[in-house]
TILUM-182451 format. One record per residue (C-alpha): residue in one letter; chain; residue number from 1; x, y, z negated. Coordinates in pm, whole numbers. Example, Ala and Ser with C-alpha at 12.3 -4.5 7.8 and 13.67 -1.06 7.14 Angstrom:
<recs>
{rec A A 1 {1230 -450 -780}}
{rec S A 2 {1367 -106 -714}}
</recs>
This chain:
<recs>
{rec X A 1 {-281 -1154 6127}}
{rec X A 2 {-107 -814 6189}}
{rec X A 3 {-41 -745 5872}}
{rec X A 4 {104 -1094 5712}}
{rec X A 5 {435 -1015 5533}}
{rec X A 6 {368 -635 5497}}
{rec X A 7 {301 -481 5187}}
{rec X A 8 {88 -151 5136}}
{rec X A 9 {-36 119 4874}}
{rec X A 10 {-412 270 4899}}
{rec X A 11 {-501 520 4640}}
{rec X A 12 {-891 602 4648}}
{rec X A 13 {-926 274 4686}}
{rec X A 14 {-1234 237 4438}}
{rec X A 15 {-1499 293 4687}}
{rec X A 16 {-1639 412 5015}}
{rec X A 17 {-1362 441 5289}}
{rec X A 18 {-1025 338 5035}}
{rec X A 19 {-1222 -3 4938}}
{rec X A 20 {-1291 -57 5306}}
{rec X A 21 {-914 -7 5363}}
{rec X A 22 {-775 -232 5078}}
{rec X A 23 {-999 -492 5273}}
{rec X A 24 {-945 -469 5608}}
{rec X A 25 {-577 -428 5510}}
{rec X A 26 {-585 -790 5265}}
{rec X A 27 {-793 -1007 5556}}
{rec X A 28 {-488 -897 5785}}
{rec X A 29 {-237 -1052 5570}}
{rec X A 30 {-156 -775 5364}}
{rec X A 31 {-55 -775 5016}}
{rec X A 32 {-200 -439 4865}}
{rec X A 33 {-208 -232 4528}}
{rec X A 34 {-494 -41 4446}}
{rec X A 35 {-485 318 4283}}
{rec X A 36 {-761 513 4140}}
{rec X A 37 {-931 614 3830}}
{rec X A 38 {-1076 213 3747}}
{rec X A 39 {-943 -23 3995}}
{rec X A 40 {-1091 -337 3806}}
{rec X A 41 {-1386 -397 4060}}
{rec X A 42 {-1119 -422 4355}}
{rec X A 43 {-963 -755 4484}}
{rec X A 44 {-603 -657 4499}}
{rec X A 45 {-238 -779 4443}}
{rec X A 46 {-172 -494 4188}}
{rec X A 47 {-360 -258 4031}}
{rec X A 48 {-226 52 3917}}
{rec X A 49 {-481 285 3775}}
{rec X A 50 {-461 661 3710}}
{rec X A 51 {-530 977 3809}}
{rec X A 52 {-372 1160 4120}}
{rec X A 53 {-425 1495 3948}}
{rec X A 54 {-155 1380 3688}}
{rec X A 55 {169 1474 3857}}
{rec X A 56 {383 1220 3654}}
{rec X A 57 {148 911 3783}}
{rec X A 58 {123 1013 4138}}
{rec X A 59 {533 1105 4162}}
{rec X A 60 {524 769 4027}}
{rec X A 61 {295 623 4241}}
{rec X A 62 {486 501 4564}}
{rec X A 63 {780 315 4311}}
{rec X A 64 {533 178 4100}}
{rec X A 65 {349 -16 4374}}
{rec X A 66 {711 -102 4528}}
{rec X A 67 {800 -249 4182}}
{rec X A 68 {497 -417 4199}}
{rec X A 69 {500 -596 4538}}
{rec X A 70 {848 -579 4597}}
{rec X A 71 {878 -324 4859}}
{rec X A 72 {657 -74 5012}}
{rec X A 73 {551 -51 5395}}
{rec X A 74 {221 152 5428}}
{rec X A 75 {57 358 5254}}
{rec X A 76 {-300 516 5306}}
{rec X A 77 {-352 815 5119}}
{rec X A 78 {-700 811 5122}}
{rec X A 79 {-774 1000 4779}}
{rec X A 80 {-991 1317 4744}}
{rec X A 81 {-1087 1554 4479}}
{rec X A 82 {-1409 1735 4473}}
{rec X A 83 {-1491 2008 4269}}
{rec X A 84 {-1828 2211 4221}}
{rec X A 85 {-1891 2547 4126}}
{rec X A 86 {-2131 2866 4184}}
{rec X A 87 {-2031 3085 4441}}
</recs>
C-alpha cells in the first residue's frame, strides 16, 4: 500500500472525480477527510463539510483536516464551481 501511514485532504470529494480520489486514496492506506457541501454519503476518516466559496471555512480548511487526522500530507484540490448565466 503506497499510501499506509499518510494522511490526506480532498475537497469535492462528494462525487464524480473527488469521490473516486477519497477511494483510491483510502484502499492505498490512506487516512482521508472529506470536504464538500454534504459529505455524509462518503466513507472517510473525517468529514468536514462546508462551502469553499466561504473564505473563513476554506482558510480553515487545511488545519481543520490536520486537527482532525493529526497531520496533513496531501491534498487534492479537486473542487469546482460552476455558474450559469445568459450571455
Amino acid at each position: 500500500m503506497r499510501f499506509t501511514g499518510k494522511t490526506a485532504l480532498v475537497t469535492g470529494a462528494a462525487g464524480g472525480i473527488g469521490a473516486a480520489v477519497v477511494r483510491a486514496l483510502r484502499a492505498e492506506g490512506a487516512r482521508v477527510a472529506v470536504a464538500d457541501r454534504d459529505t455524509s454519503a462518503i466513507e472517510a476518516e473525517a468529514h468536514l463539510d462546508g462551502n469553499l466559496l466561504d473564505a473563513a471555512y476554506a482558510d480553515g480548511l487545511p488545519a481543520a483536516a490536520a486537527k482532525a487526522l493529526g497531520r496533513l500530507d496531501i491534498v487534492a484540490n479537486n473542487a469546482g464551481v460552476i455558474t450559469r448565466f445568459i450571455a
